[in-house]
N, C-alpha and C positions, 0 to 999 in steps of 0.2 A: 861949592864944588871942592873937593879932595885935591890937594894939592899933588902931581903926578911926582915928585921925588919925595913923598912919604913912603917908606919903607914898609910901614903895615897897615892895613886898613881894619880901624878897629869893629867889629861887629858886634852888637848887643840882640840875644832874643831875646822876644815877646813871645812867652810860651811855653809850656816843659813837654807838651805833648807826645804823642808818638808819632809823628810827623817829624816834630823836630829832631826827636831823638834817636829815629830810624832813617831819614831821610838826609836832612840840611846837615845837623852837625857831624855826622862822618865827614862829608864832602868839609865845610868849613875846617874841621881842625887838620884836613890834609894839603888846605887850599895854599898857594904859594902867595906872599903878600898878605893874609889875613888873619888876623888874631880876634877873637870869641871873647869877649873882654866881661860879657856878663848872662846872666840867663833869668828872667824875670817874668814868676808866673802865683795866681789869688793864691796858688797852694803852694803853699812856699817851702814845706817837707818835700815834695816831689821836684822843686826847683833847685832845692840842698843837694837832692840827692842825685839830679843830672848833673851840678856843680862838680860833687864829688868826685863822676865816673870819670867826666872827661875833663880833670884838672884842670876846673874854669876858674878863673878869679877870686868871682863873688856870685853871692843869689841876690836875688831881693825878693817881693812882695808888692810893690807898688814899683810905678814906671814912674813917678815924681821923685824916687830915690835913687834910681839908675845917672849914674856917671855919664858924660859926653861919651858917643861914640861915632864915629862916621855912616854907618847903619847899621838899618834896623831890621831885622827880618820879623815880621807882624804875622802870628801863628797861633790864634787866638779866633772864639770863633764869629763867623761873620758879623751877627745882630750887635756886638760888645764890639766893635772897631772903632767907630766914630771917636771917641772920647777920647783914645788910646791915639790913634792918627790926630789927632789937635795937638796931641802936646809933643809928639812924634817930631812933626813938621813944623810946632812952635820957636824947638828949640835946634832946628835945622838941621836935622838929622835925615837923611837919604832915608827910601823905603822899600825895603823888597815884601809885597802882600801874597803870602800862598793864596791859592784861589781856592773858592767864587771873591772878585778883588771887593766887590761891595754888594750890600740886600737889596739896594734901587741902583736904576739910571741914575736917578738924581743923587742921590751920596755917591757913585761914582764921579759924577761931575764935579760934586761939591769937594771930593777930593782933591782931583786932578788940578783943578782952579786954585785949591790951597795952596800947592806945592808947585805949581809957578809962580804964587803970590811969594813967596817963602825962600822960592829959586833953590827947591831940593829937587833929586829923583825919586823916581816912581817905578818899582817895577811889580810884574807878576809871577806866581807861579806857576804857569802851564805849560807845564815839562814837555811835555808830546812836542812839542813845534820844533822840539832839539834832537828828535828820536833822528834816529838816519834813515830810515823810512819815509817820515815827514818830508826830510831835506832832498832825498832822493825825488820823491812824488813831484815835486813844486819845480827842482829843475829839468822834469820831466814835461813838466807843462810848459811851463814859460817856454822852453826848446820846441814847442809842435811837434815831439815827435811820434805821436799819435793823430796829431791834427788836432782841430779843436776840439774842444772840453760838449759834451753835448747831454749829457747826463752827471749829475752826483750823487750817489747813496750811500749813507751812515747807518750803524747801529751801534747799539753796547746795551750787556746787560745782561740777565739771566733769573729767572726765577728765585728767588730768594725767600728760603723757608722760616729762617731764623739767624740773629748777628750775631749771637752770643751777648751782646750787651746788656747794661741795666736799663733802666726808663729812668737814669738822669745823663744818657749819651748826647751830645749834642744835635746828633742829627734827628733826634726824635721830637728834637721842639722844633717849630718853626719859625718863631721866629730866632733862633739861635744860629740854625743852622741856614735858613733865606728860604725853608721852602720846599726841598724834594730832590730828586733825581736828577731829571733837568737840570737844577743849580749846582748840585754836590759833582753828580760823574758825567753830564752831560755838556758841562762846559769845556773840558777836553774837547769832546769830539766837534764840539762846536770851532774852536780855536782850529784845532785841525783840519778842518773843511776849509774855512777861513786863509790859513794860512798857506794850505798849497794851492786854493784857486786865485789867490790874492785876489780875495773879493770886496768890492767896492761900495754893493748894498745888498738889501732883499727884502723879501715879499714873502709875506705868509700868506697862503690861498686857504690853509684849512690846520687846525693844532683840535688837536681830540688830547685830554688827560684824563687819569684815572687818580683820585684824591680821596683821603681819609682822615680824617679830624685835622686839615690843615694840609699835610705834607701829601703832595704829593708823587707816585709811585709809576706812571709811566705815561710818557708825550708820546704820542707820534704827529707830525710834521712834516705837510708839503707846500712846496710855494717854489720859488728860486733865487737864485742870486743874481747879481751882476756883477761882473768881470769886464775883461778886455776893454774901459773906458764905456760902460753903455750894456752888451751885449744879456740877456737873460739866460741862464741855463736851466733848470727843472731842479729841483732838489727836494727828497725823500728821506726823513732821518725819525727813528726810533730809537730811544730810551728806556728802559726797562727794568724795573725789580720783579715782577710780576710774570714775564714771561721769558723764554728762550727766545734771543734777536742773534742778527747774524752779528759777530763784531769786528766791525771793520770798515774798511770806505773802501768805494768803488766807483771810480773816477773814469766816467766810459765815455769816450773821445771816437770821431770820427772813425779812426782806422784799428780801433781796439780797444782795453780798457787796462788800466791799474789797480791793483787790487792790495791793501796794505790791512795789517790787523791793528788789536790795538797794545800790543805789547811793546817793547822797549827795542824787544831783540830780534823782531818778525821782518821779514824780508818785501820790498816793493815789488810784487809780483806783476810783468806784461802781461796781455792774452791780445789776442790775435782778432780778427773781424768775425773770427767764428768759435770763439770760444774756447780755444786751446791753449794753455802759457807756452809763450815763445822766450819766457825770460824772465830768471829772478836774480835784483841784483843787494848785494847785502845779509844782512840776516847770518850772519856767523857768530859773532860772539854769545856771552849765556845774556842772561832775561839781567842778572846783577849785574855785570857787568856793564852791558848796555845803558841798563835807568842811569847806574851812578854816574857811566861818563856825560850820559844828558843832564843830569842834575849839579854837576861839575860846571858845565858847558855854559846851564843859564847863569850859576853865578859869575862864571869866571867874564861871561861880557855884561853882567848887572856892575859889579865891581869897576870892571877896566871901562865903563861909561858914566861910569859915575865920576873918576878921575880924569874924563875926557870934556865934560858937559854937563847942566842942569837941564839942556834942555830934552824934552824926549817925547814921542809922538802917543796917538789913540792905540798903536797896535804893542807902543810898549805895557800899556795898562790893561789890554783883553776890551777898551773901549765898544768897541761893535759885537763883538761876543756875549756883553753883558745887556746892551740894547737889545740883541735879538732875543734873548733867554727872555726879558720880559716884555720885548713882544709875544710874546706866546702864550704867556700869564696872561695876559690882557687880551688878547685872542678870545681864550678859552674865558675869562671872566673870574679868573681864579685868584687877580693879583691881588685885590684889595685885603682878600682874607690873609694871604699870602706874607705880605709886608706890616700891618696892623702892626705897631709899636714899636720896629724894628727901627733901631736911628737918632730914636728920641731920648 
C-alpha cells in the first residue's frame, strides 16, 4: 500500500500505444498527486518518442529495466499480459489493466489471487461505469423510481467495412487480441448492464455468433440476470461489426423505461408507460470533455484506493463481466478455438 502522506504517486506505462497516448497520459500528466515516471514498450523508438513529447523521465524496452514505481498502467495487448503482470505484482507494484482485464476466467483469477498473495491492487479500464449517464441510470434504479427493473436491452456496433489497419493490428489476431467483438467492445456494454443493475449473476438461454478464421464479429444474447438478492430479469444484448444495432441500453421497469447511449456525453433519457420521454437528465457537456473527466474520474479513485488499501473486490477487476464474455464462448462452442495458446 502507498503510503497516504506521499506527495506523488509515481506511475510507470506498460505500453506506447494509442490508448495510452490518446487516452491515459493527458489525464495522468494533468492528474494532481501523480508523476509518469517511465514509459515502457518492445518498440522502444515509439516509446522514445512518447518519452520525448510528454517530457517523461525515461523509455525502456523491457519491464526487468523499469525503476520502482507505485503503478502500473498495463496497456499491452491481452494474449502478452501474463508474463508482464508476474513481474508487475512480483515486485509490488499496484495495477491499473485497460480492458478485456485477461483472455480467460481462469488467468483472470490467476491474476487476482496473485495480487492478494502480493497485497497489491488491481484495477480496470472500463470507462463507461464513470460516464454520468452510467451514474445517473443506477441511481435511478436503486431509487424505484420507475419501480422495478423488468426488462434489459443492449446493443453496439455497426457494420464495418474496412479499419484502415494493416494485418499485424492486434485485433486481427486472436489470440493477441482474446477473440472478437464481444471481448474488444462488448465488455463495455457488458460492464454497463452490470453495473447499473448491480447484478448479482446470470443465465444464458441462447448466444448465436458469427466467426471467421478465429475472431469473432458479432454475438447476440439472451438469457437474464439476477438482481435484487435472487430476482431474474430477461436480458437481450447484441454486438456487432457486421451489422447496424441500436446503441445503447434500455432499462424498461415497471412504470416506464431508461434509455442511455453509448457515448461519454449522451444523456439518461425517461419515457413514460407509453413510450413518450418525460425526462432527460444530463448530457450537456461535448463527447471530450465528458470521456476525459470519466477517464480522470477512474484514475483519480484507482490512485486514491490504492493509498487507502490493498484490498479490492470482483467489480474492481470487471470479475463477472469477464465470466459472462466467456460464457458465451462456451455457449456458442467457440472458446476453445478462441483461447488456444493465449497465456502460455
Amino acid at each position: 500500500m502507498m503510503r497516504a502522506d506521499v506527495r506523488s504517486v509515481r506511475v510507470g506505462l506498460l505500453g506506447a500505444g494509442n490508448v495510452v497516448e490518446s487516452i491515459h497520459l493527458p489525464v495522468l500528466a494533468s492528474l494532481d498527486g501523480v508523476t509518469v515516471a517511465w514509459v515502457c514498450d518492445t518498440d522502444t523508438a515509439r516509446a522514445r518518442a512518447l518519452a520525448s513529447t510528454y517530457s517523461l523521465p525515461r523509455a525502456f524496452g523491457s519491464l526487468d529495466d523499469c525503476p520502482d514505481v507505485d503503478v502500473v498502467l498495463v496497456a499491452i495487448p491481452v494474449g502478452a499480459r501474463r508474463g508482464a503482470l508476474e513481474t508487475i505484482l512480483a515486485r509490488g507494484w499496484h495495477a491499473f489493466c485497460e480492458k478485456p482485464f485477461a483472455p480467460t476466467l481462469e488467468d483472470h483469477e490467476w491474476i487476482v489471487a496473485e495480487a492478494r498473495r502480493r497485497k497489491v491492487r488491481l484495477g480496470i479500464g472500463l470507462v463507461r461505469r464513470h460516464y454520468a449517464s452510467v451514474k445517473t441510470a443506477r441511481e435511478l434504479v436503486d431509487a424505484g423510481v420507475l419501480g422495478p427493473l423488468e426488462v434489459i436491452l443492449g446493443g453496439e456496433g455497426a457494420r464495418v467495412r474496412h479499419t484502415g489497419r494493416g494485418g499485424d493490428w492486434y485485433q486481427a489476431n486472436a489470440h493477441a487480441s482474446g477473440g472478437g467483438v464481444l471481448f474488444e467492445a462488448g465488455a463495455h456494454l457488458v460492464d454497463q448492464i452490470f453495473t447499473i443493475a448491480r447484478v448479482d449473476d446470470y443465465r444464458i438461454d441462447r448466444c448465436s455468433q458469427r466467426v471467421l478464421k478465429g475472431i469473432e464479429f458479432e454475438t447476440s444474447v439472451r438469457g437474464s440476470v439476477i438482481v435484487d438478492g435472487g430476482r431474474p430479469v430477461p436480458l437481450g444484448m447484441v454486438v456487432s461489426q457486421v451489422s447496424d444495432v441500436y446503441g445503447g441500453i434500455v432499462m424498461r421497469c415497471a412504470n416506464g423505461e431508461l434509455r442511455l447511449g453509448a457515448t461519454a456525453s449522451g444523456a439518461t433519457e425517461i419515457y413514460g408507460r407509453h413510450g413518450r420521454i418525460t425526462g432527460r437528465l444530463g448530457g450537456s457537456a461535448s463527447e471530450g470533455a465528458a470521456f476525459n473527466a470519466a477517464v480522470r474520474a477512474e484514475w483519480r479513485e484507482f490512485v486514491d484506493s490504492c493509498a487507502r488499501s490493498v484490498e479490492f473486490s470482483d467489480w474492481d477487476t470487471g470479475l463477472r463481466t469477464t465470466a459472462f464474455i466467456e460464457a458465451c464462448y462456451r455457449f456458442n462452442g467457440a472458446r476453445a478455438e478462441r483461447v488456444s495458446g493465449v497465456g502460455s
